[in-house]
N, C-alpha and C positions, 0 to 999 in steps of 0.2 A: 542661565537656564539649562538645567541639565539635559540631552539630547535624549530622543526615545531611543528604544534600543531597537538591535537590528536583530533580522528572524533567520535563522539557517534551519530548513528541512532537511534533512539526510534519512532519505528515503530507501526500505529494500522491496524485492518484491519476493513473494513467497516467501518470507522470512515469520517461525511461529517461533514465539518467546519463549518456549519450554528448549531451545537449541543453543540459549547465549549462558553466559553465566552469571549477568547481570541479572540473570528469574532462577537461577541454582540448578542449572547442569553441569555435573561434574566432571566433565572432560573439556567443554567447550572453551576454546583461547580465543576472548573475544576482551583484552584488555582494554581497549576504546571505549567502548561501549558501558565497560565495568564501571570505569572513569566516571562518565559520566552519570552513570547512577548511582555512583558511591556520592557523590557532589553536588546529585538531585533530586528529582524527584521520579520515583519508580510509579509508573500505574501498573496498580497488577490483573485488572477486571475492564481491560480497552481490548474493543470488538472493530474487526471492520463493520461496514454496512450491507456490504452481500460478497459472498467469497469467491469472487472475480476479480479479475486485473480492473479491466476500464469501469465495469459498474461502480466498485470499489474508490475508484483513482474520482471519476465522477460528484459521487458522493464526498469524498473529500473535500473536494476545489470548491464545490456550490456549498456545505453546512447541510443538504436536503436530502433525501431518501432519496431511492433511483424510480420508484411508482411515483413521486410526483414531477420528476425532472425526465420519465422515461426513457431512461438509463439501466434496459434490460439487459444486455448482454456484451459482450464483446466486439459486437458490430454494430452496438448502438448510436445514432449518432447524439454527440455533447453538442446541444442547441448554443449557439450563439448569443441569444436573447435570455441563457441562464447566467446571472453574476458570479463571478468566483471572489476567493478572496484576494487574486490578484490583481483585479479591478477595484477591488473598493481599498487595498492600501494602496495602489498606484492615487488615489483618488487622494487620501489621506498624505501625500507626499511622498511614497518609500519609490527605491527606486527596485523594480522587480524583476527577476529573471528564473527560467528553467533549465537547468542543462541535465536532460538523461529523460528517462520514460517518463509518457503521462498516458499514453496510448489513448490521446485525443483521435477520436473518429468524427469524419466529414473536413467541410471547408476551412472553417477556423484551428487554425491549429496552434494559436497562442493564448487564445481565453482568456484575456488580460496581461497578462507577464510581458513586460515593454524588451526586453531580451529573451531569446531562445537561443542557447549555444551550441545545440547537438539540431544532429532531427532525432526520431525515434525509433525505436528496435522493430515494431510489430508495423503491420499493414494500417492504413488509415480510411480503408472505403469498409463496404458494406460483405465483405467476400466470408467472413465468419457466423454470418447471419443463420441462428438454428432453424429449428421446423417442429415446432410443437402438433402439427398435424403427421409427424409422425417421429413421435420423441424417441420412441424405442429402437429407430433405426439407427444401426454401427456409423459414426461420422468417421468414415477411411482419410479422408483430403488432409484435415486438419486440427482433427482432435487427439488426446492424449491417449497414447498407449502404456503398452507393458515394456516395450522393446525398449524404451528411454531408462528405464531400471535397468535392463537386462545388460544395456550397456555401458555402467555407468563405471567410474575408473578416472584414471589419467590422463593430460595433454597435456603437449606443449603452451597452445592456445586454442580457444574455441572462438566462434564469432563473439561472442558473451562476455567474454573476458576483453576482446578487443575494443568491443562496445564501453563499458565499463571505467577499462582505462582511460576513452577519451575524453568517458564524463570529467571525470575526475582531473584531466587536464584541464576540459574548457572550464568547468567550474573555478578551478583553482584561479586560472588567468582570467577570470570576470573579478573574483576576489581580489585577487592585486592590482587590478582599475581601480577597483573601489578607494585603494589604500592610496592609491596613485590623485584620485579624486580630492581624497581629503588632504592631501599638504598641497592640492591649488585652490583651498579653503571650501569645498562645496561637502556639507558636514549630512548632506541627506540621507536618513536610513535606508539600509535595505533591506529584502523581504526574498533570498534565495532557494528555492528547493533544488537540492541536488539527488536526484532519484535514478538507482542505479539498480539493474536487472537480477544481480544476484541475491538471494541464492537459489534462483528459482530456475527448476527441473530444466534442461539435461544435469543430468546429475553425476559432472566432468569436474576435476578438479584440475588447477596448473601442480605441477610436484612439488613445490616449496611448499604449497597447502595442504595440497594430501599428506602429504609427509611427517608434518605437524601430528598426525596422530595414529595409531594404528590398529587394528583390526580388534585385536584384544579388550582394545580399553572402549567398541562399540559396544552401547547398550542395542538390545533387538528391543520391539516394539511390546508394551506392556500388558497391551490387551487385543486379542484379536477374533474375529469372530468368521466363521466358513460362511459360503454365501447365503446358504440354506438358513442361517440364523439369524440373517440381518433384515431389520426394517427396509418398509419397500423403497421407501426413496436411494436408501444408501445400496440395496441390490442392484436398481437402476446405474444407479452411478458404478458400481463397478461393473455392469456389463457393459456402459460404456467408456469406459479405459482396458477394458479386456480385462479388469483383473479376477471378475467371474472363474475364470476358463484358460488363461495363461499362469501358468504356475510358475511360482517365485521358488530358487532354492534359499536358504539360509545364506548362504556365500554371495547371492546377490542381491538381497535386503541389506546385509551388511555394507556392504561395497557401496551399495546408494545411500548410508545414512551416512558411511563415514565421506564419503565426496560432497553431503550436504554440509555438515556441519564444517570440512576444509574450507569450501564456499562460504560459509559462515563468518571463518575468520578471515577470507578475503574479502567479502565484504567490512568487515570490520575495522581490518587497515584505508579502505578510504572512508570511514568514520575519522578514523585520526589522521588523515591528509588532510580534512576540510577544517579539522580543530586546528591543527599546523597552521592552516591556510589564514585562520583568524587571527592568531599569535603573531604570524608574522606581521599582517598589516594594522597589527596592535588595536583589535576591535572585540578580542575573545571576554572581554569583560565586558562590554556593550552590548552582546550579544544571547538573543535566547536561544539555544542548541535542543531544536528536538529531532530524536531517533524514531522511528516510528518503520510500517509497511504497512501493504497493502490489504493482504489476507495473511495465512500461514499453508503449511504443510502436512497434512497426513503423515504421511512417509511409514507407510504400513502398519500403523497405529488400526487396531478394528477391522483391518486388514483393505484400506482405501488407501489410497495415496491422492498427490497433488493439495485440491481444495474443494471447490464445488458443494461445499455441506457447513451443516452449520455445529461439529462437535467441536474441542479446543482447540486444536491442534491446526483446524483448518480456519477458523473464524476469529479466534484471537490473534491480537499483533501485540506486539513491543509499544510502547510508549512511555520516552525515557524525555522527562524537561531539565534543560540546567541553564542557568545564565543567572542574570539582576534580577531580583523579586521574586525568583526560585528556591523553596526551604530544601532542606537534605530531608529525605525519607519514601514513606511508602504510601499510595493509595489504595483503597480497596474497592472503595465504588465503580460499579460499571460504566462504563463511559466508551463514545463511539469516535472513529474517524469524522461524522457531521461535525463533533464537538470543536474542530480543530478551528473553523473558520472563527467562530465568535470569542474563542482565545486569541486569534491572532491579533484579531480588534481590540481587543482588552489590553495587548502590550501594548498594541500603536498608540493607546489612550481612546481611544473613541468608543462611544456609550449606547453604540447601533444607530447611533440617527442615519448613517448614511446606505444600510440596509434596505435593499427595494424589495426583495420578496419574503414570502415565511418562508424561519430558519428552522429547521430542524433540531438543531442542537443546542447546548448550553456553554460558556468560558468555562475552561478549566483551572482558571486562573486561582478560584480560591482552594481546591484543591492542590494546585502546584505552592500557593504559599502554605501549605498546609493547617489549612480553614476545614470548618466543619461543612457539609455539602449534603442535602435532603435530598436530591436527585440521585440515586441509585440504581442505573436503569441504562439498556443496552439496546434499541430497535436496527432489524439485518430481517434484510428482502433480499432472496434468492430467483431470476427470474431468465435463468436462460439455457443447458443443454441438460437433456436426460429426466426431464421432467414436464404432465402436460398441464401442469398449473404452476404456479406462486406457493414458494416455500418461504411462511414468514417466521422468525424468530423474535423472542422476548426473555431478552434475562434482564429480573429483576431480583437484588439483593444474590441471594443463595441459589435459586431457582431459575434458568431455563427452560421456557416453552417452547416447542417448533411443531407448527403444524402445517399442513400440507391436504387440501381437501380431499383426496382420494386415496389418503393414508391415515392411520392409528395415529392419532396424536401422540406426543413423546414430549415429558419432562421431569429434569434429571434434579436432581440436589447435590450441588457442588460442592457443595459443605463437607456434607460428608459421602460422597461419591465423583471424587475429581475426576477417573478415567470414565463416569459416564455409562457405570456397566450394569444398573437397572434403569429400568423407565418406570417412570410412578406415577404416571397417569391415570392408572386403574388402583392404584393404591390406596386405601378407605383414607387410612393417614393423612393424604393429601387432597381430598376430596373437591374440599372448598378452594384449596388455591387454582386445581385443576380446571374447576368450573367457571371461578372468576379471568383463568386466562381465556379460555374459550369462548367467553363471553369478549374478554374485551378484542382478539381477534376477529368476531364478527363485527363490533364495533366502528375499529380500525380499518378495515380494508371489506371492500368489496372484490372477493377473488374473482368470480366468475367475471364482472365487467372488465376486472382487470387482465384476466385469461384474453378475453376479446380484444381487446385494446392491441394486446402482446402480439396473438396473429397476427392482426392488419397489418402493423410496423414490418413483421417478418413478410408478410408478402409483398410489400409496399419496397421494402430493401432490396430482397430478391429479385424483383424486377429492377430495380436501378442500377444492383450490378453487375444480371446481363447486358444491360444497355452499357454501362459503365466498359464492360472487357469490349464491346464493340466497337466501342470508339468514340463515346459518346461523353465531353465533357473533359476536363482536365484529373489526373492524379494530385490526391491530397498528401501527398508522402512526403511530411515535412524538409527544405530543405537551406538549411543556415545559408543566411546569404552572406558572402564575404568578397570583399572589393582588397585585391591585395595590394592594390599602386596607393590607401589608403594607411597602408599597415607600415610599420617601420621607420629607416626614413629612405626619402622621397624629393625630388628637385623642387614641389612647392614649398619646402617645410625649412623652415631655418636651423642648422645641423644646432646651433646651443642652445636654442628651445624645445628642440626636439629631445636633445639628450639630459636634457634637466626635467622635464617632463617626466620620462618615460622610466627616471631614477626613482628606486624607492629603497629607503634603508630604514631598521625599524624606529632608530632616533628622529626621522621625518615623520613616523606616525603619531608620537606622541607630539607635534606640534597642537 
């Protein structure tokens, strides 16, 4: 009986696909990456589900939208009582682990995954929690600015990179137990996300990276618009980044795309550590390899930066499948980060019976065999700084809706207007489809209860963590437990069991 295969996530964050050369940017060295889309399957129309870290990361784990799992913001907490798909393939037999970001907030901080090998980069209580009762107010503490541009450039090392690395360690040596696993015959799949921080803002490069490319060969940003010309939600948002009223020169636009895309290809070499990592304990053909992130980057496109909006640059991600039962080629269909959890199930074999709540999404599986797929269709819920409602998106086929009830509706035709530069919602041309989306937006969502809902949570936070910095209750800041009189060897451990053990050559993996 043929064994199922095993899942490797390799996760970035802030990473937008118009930066790799696997989607045809013509400077980016992002060989890994290439690799694996020359070998598989490219989506070229995957959206996250709201252009934030943890709403995003959220949405991922559960298959669900973040209004039904409320999962507004970065200080949201991820309920306990929501399934991920690390619980239902633990459930199905894989044996599951995370090592690097998920920026799970509150108590649980494993969500399913029977190993966590790092903690995580970002805060785990309630201290990023916004204030839609007064959205317009500059967040000083801990929101994005200009100055992260302004300073962007070279290091030796940044915390990011130190971070990163160690994903990338722990991940590797969880991989070589595995390998280590299977010549003492226990042949159980496994179900790894390795999720790592870069290439998301500060926007530092180490010099081997930067180095890689140079100033010359920076494209600047294709389309940009002065504040006075921008839709309200996106003037919002750059008055809260300062990029309103902080002025950018050319020299330093430059500088933060070229330390992006160095980033780019640092991340990209632990894409090919993790492939290594498969090779070596002889599982790379056993194995389903998807590339993916979280949101993507502005990066002075429209003249926004970061994320927080729903145009390409900020809302689309990468999503690259290779492995067994993977065709070579391209997708076109829109498809979301929800979609990933009932893919996963569909490699492990299972047919959702084990499924306890409604899914959001659909397998992408007959698209990755490159099947024909009726579902063309992208839903992204925006629901946390700089705005004092719910910003929903809908791209379906060619067409992107985003509305926002205290704002002009906006919807673009990709087809033939990729950078996004009319809106054609008043457009007679488009009359009918405009109508039909607005229609099915009020359908979909109840904003306003959901605006209501959104406060409580933020006051309800707010107060827990005041209480919280008082003293009130334990920190959730994940933290790997490790017993070292465990590790190596050790005076319980018989030295020729231990050292036949702990052997692994790649002629053992093919046992």
């Amino acid at each position: 009986m043929a064994r199922r295969p095993n899942i490797l996530v390799i996760m970035a964050d802030q990473l937008a696909p118009h930066f790799c050369g696997a989607y045809g940017h013509k400077v980016a060295k992002t060989p890994h990456i290439d690799a694996l889309a020359n070998g598989g399957m490219r989506f070229d129309a995957a959206y996250c589900n709201s252009p934030l870290c943890a709403p995003s990361r959220f949405s991922f784990m559960s298959g669900q939208h973040i209004s039904r799992i409320a999962a507004y913001d970065n200080a949201s907490e991820f309920r306990a009582t929501v399934p991920t798909f690390a619980h239902y393939l633990k459930s199905l037999g894989y044996r599951t682990c995370l090592s690097g970001k998920m920026h799970f907030v509150g108590p649980d901080q494993k969500h399913g995954f029977e190993d966590r090998v790092t903690t995580d980069i970002y805060p785990a209580d309630f201290a990023w929690t916004p204030d839609w009762e007064a959205h317009d107010e500059r967040i000083d503490k801990w929101y994005h600015n200009m100055q992260t541009v302004k300073e962007s450039g070279e290091a030796i090392a940044t915390f990011q990179t130190d971070y990163d690395d160690e994903v990338e360690f722990a991940a590797r040596r969880w991989l070589i137990d595995r390998g280590r696993d299977r010549t003492a015959g226990n042949n159980a799949p496994f179900c790894m996300v390795a999720s790592f921080i870069h290439p998301h803002d500060p926007y530092v490069a180490k010099p081997e990276w930067w180095n890689l490319y140079s100033d010359d060969e920076i494209d600047m940003p294709e389309f940009t618009l002065a504040p006075e010309e921008q839709d309200p939600f996106s003037r919002r948002v750059m008055d809260g980044i300062e990029a309103s009223y902080v002025p950018l020169t050319e020299e330093e636009i430059r500088r933060a795309r070229r330390a992006y895309l160095a980033n780019v290809s640092y991340f990209d070499s632990k894409v090919g550590a993790m492939v290594k990592a498969l090779e070596d304990i002889g599982e790379l053909d056993n194995t389903v390899v998807i590339v993916t992130a979280d949101h993507g980057d502005m990066l002075g496109e429209r003249g926004l930066w970061y994320k927080m909006n729903f145009f390409e640059n900020s809302a689309r991600v990468p999503l690259i499948m290779a492995g067994p039962g993977i065709a070579s080629g391209t997708a076109s269909n829109a498809c979301s980060l929800v979609d990933l959890l009932p893919t996963f199930l569909d490699i492990a074999g299972n047919d959702g019976a084990i499924i306890g709540e409604p899914i959001d999404g659909r397998s992408l599986m007959p698209l990755a065999r490159g099947e024909d797929d009726p579902i063309d269709e992208a839903i992204g819920e925006y629901c946390a700084e700089m705005t004092p409602y719910p910003v929903f998106m809908i791209r379906r086929g060619p067409l992107k809706y985003i509305h926002c009830d205290p704002d002009p509706p906006q919807l673009y035709d990709l087809a033939i207007d990729p950078l996004e530069t009319t809106n054609r919602a008043s457009d007679p041309a488009y009359e009918t489809a405009s109508e039909a989306f607005a229609a099915e937006v009020a359908t979909r969502w109840d904003s306003e209860k959901l605006r209501s809902d959104i406060i409580a949570t933020q006051k309800s936070r707010r107060a827990l963590h005041a209480a919280m910095e008082a003293g009130a209750g334990e920190h959730w800041d994940y933290n790997p437990p490790s017993d070292a009189s465990q590790q190596y060897v050790r005076n319980h451990m018989d030295w020729t069991v231990a050292a036949e053990h702990y052997r692994l050559n790649r002629k053992d993996t093919a046992i």
